[in-house]
Structure formats: structure tokens, C-alpha cells
C-alpha positions in Angstrom: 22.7 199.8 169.6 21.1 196.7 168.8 23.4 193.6 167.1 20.7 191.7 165.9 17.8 192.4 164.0 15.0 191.2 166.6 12.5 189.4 164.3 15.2 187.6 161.9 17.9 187.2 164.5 19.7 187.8 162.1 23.3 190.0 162.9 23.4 193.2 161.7 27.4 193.4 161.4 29.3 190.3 160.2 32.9 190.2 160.6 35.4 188.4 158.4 39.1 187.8 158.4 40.5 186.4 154.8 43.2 183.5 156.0 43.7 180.1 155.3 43.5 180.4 151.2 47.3 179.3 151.1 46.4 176.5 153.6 43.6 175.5 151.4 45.3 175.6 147.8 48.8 173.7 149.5 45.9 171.1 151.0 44.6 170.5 147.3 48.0 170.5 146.0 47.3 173.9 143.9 49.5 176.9 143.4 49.4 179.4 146.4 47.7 182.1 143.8 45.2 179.8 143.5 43.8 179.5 146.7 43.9 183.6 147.0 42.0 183.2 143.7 39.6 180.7 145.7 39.3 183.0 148.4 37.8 186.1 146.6 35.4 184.1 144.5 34.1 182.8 148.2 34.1 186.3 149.3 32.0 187.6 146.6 29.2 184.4 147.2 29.5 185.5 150.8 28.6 188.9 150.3 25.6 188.0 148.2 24.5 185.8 151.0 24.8 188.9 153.3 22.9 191.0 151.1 19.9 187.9 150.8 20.1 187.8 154.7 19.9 191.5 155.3 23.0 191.4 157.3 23.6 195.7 156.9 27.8 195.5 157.7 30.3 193.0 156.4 33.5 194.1 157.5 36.3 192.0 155.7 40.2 192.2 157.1 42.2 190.8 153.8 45.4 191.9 154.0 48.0 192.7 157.2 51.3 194.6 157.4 53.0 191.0 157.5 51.7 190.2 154.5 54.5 192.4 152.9 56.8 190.3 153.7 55.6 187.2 151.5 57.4 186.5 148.2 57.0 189.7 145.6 55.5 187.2 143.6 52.6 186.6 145.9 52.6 190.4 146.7 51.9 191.4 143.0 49.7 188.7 142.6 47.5 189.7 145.7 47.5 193.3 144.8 47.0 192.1 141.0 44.1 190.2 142.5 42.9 193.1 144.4 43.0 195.4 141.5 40.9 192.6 139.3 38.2 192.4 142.0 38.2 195.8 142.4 37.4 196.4 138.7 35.1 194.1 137.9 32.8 194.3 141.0 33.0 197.5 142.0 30.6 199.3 139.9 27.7 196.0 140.4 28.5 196.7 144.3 27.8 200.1 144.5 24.5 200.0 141.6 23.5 197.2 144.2 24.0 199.8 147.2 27.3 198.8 148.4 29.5 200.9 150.1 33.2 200.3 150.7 35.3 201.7 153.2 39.3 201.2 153.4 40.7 201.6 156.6 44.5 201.2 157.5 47.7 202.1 156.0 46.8 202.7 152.1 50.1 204.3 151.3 51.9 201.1 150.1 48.5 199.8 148.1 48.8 203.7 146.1 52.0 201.9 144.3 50.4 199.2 142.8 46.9 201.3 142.1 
């Protein structure tokens, strides 16, 4: 299988891993839930520049088993986050041919969904 489209050499798969956003919001001397905030708005501009760049796979790793063990008041405000993404992009992502797949343990994310 080919990983680049030959005449844009342009990757077909793009791989991203969500960290850093409480780095970032400490560094501007913002509230932790702000740089999560600051972190999905990026996502959603990066996926847009996927979709302009014909990149066919964006696979995005946001949130790890370790992550559970942050404060329940980041918890609930990732998965709040998750849940506000969720609903209002969804339905633009898939009329603009998106697919989303979910892969991992999705027995904890059922509470707060």
C-alpha cells in the first residue's frame, strides 16, 4: 500500500497525538481547561487542512487510560468538552464525508455519554 499520494506527495494517513494543551495554557498563564479548549479548536482547523490537502486518514489519539487519573474536574471538563465537540461538529463532519471511528476502552466514556 502506498503512503503517499505520488503526484502531490502528499501523505495519505496523518497521525496525531493531542498533548501539550495543559503545557500551553500554564505557559500563557490560562486555566488548564483552557488550553484543552485551545486544543480542539486547533484540531478542528487541522482537519480542515487535511480535507483541503486530500490527506484520506487523520487518526487522532486524545485521551489515555492515565488520563483518569487527573483531577475529576478536568475529567468532566474533558469529557464535557468531548461531548460539545461531539455535538456540534459531528453532523457538518459526516454531511462533509467524515467518518469517525473509536477504538479503545469506551466503557468508562458510556458514563458520561
Amino acid at each position: 500500500m502506498d503512503r503517499m499520494d505520488k503526484e502531490t506527495k502528499m501523505p495519505k494517513c496523518v497521525g496525531i497525538i493531542m498533548d501539550g494543551n495543559r503545557r500551553w495554557a500554564k505557559q500563557q498563564g490560562l486555566l488548564v481547561f483552557k488550553g484543552h479548549r485551545a486544543g480542539a479548536e486547533k484540531l478542528k482547523e487541522v482537519l480542515r487542512w487535511a480535507k483541503d490537502a486530500s490527506v484520506m486518514h487523520v487518526i487522532c489519539y486524545a485521551f489515555s487510560t492515565e488520563n483518569w487519573n487527573r483531577s475529576n474536574e478536568e475529567v468532566s471538563g474533558l469529557m464535557g468538552l468531548l461531548a460539545e465537540f461531539l455535538e456540534k461538529e459531528l453532523d457538518t463532519f459526516y454531511t462533509e464525508g467524515g467518518v469517525l471511528h473509536c477504538v479503545g476502552d469506551m466503557s468508562r466514556l458510556a458514563e458520561n455519554f
